[in-house]
C-alpha positions as CSV (number, residue, x, y, z in Angstrom):
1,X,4.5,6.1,-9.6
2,X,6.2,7.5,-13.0
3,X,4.0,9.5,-15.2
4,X,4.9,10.7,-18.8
5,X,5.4,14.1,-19.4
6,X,4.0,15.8,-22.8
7,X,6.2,15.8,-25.2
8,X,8.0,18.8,-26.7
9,X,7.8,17.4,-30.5
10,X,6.0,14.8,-31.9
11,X,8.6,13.0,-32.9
12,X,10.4,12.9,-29.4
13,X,10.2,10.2,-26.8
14,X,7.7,11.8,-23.7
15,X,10.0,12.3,-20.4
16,X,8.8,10.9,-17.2
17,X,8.6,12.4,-13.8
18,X,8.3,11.0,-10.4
19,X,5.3,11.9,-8.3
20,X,7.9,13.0,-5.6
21,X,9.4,15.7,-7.6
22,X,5.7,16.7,-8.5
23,X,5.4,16.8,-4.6
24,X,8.5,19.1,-4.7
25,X,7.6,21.4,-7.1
26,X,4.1,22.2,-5.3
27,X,5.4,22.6,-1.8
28,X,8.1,25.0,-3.9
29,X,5.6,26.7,-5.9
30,X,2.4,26.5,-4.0
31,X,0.5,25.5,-7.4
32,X,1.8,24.2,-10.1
33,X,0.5,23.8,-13.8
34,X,1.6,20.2,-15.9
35,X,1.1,18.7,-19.2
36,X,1.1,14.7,-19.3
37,X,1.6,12.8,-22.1
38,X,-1.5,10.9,-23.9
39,X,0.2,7.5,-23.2
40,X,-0.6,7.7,-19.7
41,X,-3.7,5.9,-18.6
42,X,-6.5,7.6,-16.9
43,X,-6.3,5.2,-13.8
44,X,-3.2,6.6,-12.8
45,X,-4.4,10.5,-13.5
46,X,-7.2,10.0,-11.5
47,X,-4.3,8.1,-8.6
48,X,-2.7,11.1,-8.7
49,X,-5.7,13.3,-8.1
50,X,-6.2,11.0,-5.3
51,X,-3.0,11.5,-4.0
52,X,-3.4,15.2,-3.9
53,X,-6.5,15.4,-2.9
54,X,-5.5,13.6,0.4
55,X,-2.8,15.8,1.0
56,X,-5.6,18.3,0.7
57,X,-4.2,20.0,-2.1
58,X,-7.3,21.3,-5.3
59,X,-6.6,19.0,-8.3
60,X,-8.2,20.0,-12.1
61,X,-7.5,17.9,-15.3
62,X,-9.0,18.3,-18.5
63,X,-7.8,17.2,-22.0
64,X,-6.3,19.4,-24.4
65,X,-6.5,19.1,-28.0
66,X,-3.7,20.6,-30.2
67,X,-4.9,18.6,-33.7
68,X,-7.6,17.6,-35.5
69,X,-6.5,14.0,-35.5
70,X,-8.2,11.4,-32.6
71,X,-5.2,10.8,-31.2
72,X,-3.8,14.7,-30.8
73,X,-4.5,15.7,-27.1
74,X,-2.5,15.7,-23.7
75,X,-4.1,16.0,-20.4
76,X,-3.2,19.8,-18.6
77,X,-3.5,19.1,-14.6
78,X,-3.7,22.2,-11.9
79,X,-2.6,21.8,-8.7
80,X,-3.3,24.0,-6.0
């Protein structure tokens, strides 16, 4: 599974990550702190929570809004 990483500038295409390198950089770091993209649907947020979860690993996502405008946000995930 690919997810879209936020995006440094609004103009900018988002990145995407593997869920394999997220894997990596947990068992690296112990916990790690990402910012997704608003493209990406909930359904595969919530897979990834899933995945993590199983592994038995604490999973926390909210959305964060930089802008007044509906479409301004991009979900911040903690995983511990």
């Amino acid at each position: 599974m690919e997810l879209k990483v936020a995006r440094a500038d609004v103009k900018s295409k988002a990145k995407k990550i593997e869920v394999k390198k997220i894997e990596e950089m947990v068992k690296k770091e112990g916990s790690v702190i990402l910012y997704f993209d608003r493209d990406n649907s909930h359904k595969d947020l919530l897979a990834l929570q899933d995945h993590f979860e199983n592994d038995g690993k604490s999973f926390y996502m909210r959305e964060v809004r930089y802008g007044l405008a509906e479409n301004e946000y991009m979900y911040e995930v903690h995983i511990l």
